[in-house]
N, C-alpha and C positions, 0 to 999 in steps of 0.2 A: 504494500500500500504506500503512497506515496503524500507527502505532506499535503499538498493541493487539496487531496481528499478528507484528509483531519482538520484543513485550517476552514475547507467546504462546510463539515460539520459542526464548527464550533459559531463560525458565521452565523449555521441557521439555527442552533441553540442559542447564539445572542438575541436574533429576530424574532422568537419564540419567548424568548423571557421580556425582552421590549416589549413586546403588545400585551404581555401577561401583566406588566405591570403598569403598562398604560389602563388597563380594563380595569383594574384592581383600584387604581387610585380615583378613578371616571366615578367608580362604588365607594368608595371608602374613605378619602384623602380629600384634602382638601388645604387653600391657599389662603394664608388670612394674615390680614395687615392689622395692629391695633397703637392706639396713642396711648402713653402711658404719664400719668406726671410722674417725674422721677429729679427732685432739688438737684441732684448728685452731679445730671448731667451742665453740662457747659453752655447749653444753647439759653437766648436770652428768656425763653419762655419757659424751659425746663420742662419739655417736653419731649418724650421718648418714640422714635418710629422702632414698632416690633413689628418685625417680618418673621413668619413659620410658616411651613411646610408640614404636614402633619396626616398619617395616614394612621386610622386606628381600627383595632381588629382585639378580640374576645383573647384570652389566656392560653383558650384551647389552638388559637391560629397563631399562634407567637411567632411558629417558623417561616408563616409569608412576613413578616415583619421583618423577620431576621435574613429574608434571601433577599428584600428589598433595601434594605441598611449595607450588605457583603456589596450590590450591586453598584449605587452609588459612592460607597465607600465615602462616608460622611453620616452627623446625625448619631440621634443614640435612639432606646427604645427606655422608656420607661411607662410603672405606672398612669395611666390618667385619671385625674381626681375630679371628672365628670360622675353626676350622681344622680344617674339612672335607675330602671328599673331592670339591668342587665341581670341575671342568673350566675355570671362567671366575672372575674375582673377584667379590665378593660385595659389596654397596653396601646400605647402610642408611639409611632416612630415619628420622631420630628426632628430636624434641621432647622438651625434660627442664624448660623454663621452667617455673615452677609457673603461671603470669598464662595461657602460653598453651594450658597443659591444662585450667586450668578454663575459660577464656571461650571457646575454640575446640574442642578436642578432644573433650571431655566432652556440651558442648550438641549437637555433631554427634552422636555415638551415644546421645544419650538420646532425639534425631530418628530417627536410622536405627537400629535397635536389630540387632544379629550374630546369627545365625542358628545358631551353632555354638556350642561350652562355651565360646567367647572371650565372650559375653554374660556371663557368670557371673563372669570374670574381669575385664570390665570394671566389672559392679558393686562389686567391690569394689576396684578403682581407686580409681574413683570416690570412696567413701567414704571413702578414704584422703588420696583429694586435698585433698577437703571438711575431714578433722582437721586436715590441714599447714597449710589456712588459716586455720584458726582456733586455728593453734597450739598444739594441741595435741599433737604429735608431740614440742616439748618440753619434758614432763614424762615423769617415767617412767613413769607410771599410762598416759597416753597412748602411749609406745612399744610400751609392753607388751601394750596392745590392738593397734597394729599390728601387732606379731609374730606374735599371735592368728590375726587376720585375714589374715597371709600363708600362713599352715597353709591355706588354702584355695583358694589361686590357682595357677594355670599347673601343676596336676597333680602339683606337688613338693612335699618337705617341707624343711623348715627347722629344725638343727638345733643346736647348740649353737652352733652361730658368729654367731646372734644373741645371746648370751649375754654379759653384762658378762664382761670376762678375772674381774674377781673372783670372780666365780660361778664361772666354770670354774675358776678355780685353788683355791676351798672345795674344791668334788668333790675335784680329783684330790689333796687334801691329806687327806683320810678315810680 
């Protein structure tokens, strides 16, 4: 046998766990940007951009978890301390590095593109990820488009708890 035929094989074992784990995350994973107040940080508003990647599955499913984690190689799996009405506990693989959402995460679904509204919430990940790196996230002009832009993802809305306390405390002083 001659390598052409093994490196043939391993090709279509990669194409075969790509769409596995394309379908997988389309079910299960999912893109989510959140603001945080956090004093610590240095921006004038002390305002935190959190980017995750986060695909979650039952105790019993730990090892797609875990061929999904080998694959990207990045990200951990832990606990998630979501409190359901699940039977079994509930484990999360997530990735929040900023280095390996863009160089890993991102180029994989812009390859395998989600078949589902998670498509739609990953492009604006994406472009979310794309401001963080280039710093734009912070200025305020930049936050302020991110907040924008989270009015559009993961089917929620977002409301005044993105909001400077300043701001909320003008309102409720009117």
């Amino acid at each position: 046998m001659s390598d052409n035929v093994s490196s043939a094989d391993n090709q279509q074992e990669r194409l075969r766990l790509e769409g596995w784990i394309n379908g997988f995350v389309d079910g299960e994973g999912c893109f989510t940007i959140s603001i945080i107040r956090n004093r610590s940080v240095t921006t004038r508003e002390s305002w935190q951009v959190f980017p995750e990647f986060v695909v979650s599955q039952g105790e019993k499913s730990r090892t797609a978890l875990e061929k999904i984690k080998k694959f990207f190689k990045c990200g951990y799996i832990n606990l998630n301390t979501r409190r359901d009405n699940h039977h079994e506990q509930m484990l999360k693989y997530c990735v929040r590095a900023i280095n390996d959402l863009n160089l890993k995460i991102i180029p994989f679904f812009e390859q395998n593109k989600l078949k589902t509204y998670k498509q739609k919430d990953f492009q604006v990940f994406r472009r979310i990820i794309k401001m963080m790196i280039s710093k734009k996230h912070l200025s305020e002009k930049g936050l302020n488009r991110i907040r924008s832009l989270l009015q559009t993802m993961n089917r929620r809305k977002y409301k005044s708890v993105l909001e400077s306390s300043e701001t909320i405390r003008r309102t409720h002083l009117k």
